[in-house]
N, C-alpha and C positions, 0 to 999 in steps of 0.2 A: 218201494225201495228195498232193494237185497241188503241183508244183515252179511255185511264181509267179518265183523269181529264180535264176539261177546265179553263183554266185559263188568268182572264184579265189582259195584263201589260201595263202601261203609256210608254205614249213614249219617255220619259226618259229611262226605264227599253229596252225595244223592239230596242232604240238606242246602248244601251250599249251593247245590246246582236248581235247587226248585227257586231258591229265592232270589238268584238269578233272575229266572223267565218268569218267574213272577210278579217284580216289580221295576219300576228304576228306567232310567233311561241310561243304557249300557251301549257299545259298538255295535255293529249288524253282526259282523264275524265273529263279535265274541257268542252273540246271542243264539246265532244258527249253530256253533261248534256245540255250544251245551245245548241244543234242542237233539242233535246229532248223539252225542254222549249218551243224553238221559237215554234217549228210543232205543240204543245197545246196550242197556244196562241189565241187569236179571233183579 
């Protein structure tokens, strides 16, 4: 996969998005936009 954007999140943001894909039964779309997010994150 090509990295089109980089992008900085606090880690607030970077927290919320782990516990996301980490647990829970969530949307598909929500789930693959934050697996998408984290992988462009720094």
């Amino acid at each position: 996969m090509n990295i089109r954007y980089r992008v900085e999140l606090r880690q607030a943001e970077r927290d919320e998005l782990n516990t996301l894909l980490n647990g829970g039964k969530y949307a598909a779309r929500k789930l693959k936009r934050a697996q998408i997010q984290e992988s462009q994150s720094l």
